[in-house]
C-alpha positions in Angstrom: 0.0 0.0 0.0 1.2 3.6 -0.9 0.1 6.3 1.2 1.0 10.5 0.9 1.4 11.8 4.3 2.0 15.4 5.4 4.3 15.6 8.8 4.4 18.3 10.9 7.0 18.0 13.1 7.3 20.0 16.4 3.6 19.8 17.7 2.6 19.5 20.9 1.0 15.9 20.7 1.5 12.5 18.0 -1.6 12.6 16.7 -2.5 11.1 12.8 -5.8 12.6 10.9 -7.1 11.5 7.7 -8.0 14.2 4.9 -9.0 12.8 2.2 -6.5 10.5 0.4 -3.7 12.0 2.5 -2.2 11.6 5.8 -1.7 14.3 8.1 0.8 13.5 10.8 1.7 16.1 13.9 5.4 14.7 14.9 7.0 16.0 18.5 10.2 15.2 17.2 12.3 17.8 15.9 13.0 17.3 12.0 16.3 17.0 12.5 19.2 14.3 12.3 15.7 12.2 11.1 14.9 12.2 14.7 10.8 13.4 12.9 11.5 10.3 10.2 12.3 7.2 13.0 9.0 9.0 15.1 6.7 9.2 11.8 7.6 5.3 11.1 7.0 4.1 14.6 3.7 6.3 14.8 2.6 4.7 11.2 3.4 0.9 12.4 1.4 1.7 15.3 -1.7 2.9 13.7 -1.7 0.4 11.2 -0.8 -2.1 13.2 2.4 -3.7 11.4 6.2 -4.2 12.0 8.1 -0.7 11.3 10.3 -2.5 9.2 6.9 -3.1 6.6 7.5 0.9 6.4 9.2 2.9 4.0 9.7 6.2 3.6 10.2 5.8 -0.9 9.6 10.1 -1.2 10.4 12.9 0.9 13.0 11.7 3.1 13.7 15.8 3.3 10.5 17.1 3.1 7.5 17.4 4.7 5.5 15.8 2.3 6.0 12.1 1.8 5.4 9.2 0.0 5.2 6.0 2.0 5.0 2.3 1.3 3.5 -0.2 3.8 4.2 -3.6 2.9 
């Protein structure tokens, strides 16, 4: 499965909300040294309830908007 996600990273709370096709994901990690990427994975493998290494960040590793593949 291929999902887009939008992280924002810096919020006050994890939290994951669906718009749409797209995934919105608030982060408390900073976005840097990929301490927002590791957080965004383990939040993912939580929610959809699968081993974190079934998830991939394939677009975006630098950006906020990315393309992710859950296998």
């Amino acid at each position: 499965m291929i999902i887009n996600v939008k992280v924002i990273a810096g919020a006050k709370q994890n939290k994951i909300k669906k718009e749409g096709e797209r995934f919105k994901v608030y982060l408390t990690a900073p976005p840097v040294e990929g301490k927002a990427n590791k957080m965004l994975i383990e939040i993912l493998a939580d929610y959809f309830k699968v081993k974190k290494n079934k998830i991939s960040i394939i677009k975006g590793t630098l950006s906020s908007n990315k393309t992710i593949e859950i296998t």
